[in-house]
C-alpha positions in Angstrom: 5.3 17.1 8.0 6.6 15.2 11.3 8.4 12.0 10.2 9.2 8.8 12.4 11.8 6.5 10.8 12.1 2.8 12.0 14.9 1.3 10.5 17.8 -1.2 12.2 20.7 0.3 9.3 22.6 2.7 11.1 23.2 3.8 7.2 19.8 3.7 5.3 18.3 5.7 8.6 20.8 8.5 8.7 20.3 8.8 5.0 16.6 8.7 5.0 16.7 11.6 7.8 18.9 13.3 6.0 17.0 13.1 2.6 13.9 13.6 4.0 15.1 17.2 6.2 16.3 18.6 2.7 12.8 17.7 1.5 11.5 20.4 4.1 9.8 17.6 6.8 10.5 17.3 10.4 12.2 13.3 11.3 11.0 13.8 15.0 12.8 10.2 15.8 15.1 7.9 13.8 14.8 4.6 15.6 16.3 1.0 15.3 13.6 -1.2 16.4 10.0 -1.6 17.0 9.6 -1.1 20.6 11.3 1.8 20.6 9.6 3.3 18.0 5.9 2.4 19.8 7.3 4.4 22.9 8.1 7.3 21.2 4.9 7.3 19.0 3.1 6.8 22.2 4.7 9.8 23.8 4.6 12.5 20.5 2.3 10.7 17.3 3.8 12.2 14.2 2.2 12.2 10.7 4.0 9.2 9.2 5.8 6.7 10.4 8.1 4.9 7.8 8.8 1.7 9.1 10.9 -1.4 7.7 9.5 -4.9 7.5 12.5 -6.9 9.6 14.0 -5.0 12.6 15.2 -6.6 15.8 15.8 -8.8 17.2 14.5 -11.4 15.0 14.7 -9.3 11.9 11.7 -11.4 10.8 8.1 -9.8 11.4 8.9 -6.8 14.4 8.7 -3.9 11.7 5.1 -5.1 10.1 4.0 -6.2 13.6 4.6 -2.4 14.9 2.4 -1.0 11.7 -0.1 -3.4 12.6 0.1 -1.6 16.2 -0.1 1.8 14.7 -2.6 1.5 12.8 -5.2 -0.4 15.2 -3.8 2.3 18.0 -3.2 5.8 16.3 -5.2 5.5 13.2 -4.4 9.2 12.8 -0.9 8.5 12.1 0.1 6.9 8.4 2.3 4.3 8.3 5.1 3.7 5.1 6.2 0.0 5.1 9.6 -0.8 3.3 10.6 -3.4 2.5 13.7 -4.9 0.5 11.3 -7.8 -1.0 7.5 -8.4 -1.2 6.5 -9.9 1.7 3.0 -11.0 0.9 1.6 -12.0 3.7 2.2 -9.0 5.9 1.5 -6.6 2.4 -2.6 -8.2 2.8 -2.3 -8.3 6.9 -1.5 -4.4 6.2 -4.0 -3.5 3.7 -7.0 -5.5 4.3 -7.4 -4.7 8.3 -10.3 -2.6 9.6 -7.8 0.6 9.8 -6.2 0.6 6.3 -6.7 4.5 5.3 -3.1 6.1 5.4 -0.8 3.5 4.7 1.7 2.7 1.8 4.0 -0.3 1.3 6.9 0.4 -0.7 9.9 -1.9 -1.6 13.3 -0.1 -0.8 14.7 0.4 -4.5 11.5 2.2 -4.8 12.1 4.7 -2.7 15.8 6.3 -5.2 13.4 8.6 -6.7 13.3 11.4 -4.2 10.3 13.0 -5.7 8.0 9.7 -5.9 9.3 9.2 -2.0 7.5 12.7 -1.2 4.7 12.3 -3.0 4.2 8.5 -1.3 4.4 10.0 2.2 2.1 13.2 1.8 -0.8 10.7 0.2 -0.4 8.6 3.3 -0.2 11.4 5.5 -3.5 12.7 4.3 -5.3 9.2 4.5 -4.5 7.6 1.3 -3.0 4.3 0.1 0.1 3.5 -1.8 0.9 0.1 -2.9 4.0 -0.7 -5.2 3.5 -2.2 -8.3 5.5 -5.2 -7.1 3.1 -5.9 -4.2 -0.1 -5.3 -6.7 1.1 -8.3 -9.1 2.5 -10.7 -6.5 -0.6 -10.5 -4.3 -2.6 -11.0 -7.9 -0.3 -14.4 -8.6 -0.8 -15.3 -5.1 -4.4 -15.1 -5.0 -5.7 -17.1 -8.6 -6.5 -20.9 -7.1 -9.6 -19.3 -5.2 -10.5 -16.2 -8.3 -13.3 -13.9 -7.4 -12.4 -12.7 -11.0 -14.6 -15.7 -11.9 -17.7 -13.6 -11.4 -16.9 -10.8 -13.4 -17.1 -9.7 -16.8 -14.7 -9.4 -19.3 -15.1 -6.1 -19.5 -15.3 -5.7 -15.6 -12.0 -7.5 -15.6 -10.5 -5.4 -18.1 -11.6 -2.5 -16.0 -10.2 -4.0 -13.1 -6.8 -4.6 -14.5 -6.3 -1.2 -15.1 -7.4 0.0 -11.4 -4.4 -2.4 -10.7 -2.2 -0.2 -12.7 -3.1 3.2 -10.4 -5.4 4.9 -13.6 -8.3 7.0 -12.8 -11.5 6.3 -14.0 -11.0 9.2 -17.0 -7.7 6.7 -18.1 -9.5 3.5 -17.9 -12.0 4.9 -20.0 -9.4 6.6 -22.3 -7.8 2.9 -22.5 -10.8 1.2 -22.7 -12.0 4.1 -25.6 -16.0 4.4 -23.8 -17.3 6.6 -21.7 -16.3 7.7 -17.9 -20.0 7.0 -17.1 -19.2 3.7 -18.2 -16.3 3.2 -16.3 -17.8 3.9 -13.2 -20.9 1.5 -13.6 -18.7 -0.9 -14.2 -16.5 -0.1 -11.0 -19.7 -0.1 -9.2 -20.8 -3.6 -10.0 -16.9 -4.6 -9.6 -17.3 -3.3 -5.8 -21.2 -4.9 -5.8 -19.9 -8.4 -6.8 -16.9 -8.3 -4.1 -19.1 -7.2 -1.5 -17.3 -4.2 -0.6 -19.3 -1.7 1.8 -19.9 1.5 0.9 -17.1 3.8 1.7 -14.6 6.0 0.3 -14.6 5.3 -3.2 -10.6 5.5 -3.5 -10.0 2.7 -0.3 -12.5 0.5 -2.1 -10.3 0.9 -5.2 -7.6 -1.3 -3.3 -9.7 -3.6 -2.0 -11.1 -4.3 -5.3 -7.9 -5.6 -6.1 -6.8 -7.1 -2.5 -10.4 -8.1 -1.0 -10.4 -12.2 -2.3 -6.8 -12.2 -1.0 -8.1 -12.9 3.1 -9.2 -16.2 1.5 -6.0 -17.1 -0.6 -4.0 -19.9 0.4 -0.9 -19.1 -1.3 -1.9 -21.4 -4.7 -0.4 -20.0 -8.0 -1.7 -20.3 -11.4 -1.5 -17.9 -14.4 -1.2 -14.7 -13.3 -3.1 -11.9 -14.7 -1.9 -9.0 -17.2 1.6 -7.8 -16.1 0.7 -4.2 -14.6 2.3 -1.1 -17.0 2.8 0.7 -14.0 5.8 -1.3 -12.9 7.8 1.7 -13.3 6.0 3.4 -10.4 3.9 2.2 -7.3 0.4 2.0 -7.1 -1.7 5.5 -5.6 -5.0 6.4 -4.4 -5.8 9.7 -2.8 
């Protein structure tokens, strides 16, 4: 796997080259700002590009703002987001756009557990999404003034909670103690009722949980279930 690293800490990048090398994948470029990194993605795409959130010069926005890029421009290339904090508003400008398949957003203390790291960036190397938990229950905080929740069940809710936590459909139903067929009619009308369009069943799995955010304006009220999965981030294939 060819790895691009974005990341203005002269530290954190030669570690995370160094880390990632023993892990058996190629870091093609280790880079300490955005523009840079565009060029060089330009000039060889990799297969991920693990990118912090603040890089110069403002050490505001450039790191998100160069996903954003990516992913609109080389779609084939996944893009790993860290971040020291949860910044929500890029997290949903991230996961909600058009190009969203192959992407991940990570907080950095995350990222200690060497094996989770390499699962994270070979699921958003092949296309899927990874979301920590973090992200998951601050966006879900963030987003209760204006609650598409509203219009589901209880037991749609309850289902939905635990897509939230990263479980399959088997260990919702497992959870849940009903059947996987149930499950998966109730996921259906979950998608249905958030007028999601058909596509991949796992991308619409995040959405479910991220669509009502485009609307959010920040308001908080009592946030849902705190997610299990805290320990570990949030997957789909």
């Amino acid at each position: 796997m060819r790895i691009m690293i974005a990341e203005d800490s002269v530290l954190l990048r030669e570690g995370l080259t160094r880390l990632l090398e023993d892990l058996g994948m190629t870091v093609t470029a280790a880079l300490g700002d955005a523009e840079t990194l565009l060029r060089a993605v330009a000039a060889e795409p990799p297969d991920v590009c693990v990118v912090d959130v603040r890089l110069p010069p403002t050490f505001t926005d450039e790191g998100v703002r160069a996903a954003l890029v990516l992913r609109r421009q080389w779609p084939g290339v996944g893009v790993l987001v860290l971040s020291q904090y949860v910044e929500e508003r890029y997290a949903v400008d991230l996961i909600t756009g058009q190009a969203s398949r192959g992407v991940g957003y990570l907080l950095k203390d995350r990222v200690s557990d060497v094996a989770d790291l390499h699962e994270a960036l070979a699921r958003v190397a092949a296309g899927g999404t990874v979301l920590d938990p973090e992200v998951v229950a601050q966006l879900l905080v963030r987003s209760r003034r204006r609650d598409p929740l509203d219009r589901l069940t209880r037991r749609e809710t309850e289902v939905l909670r635990l897509m939230a936590e990263g479980r399959s459909n088997a260990a919702v139903a497992a959870a849940l103690v009903v059947t996987e067929r149930a499950v998966e009619k109730h996921v259906t009308s979950i998608f249905a009722k958030f007028d999601l369009p058909v596509a991949e069943d796992d991308h619409r799995r995040v959405l479910a949980v991220l669509r009502f955010l485009d609307a959010a304006d920040g308001g908080a009220g009592r946030p849902p279930a705190a997610p299990h999965s805290a320990r570990r981030w949030h997957r789909h294939a």
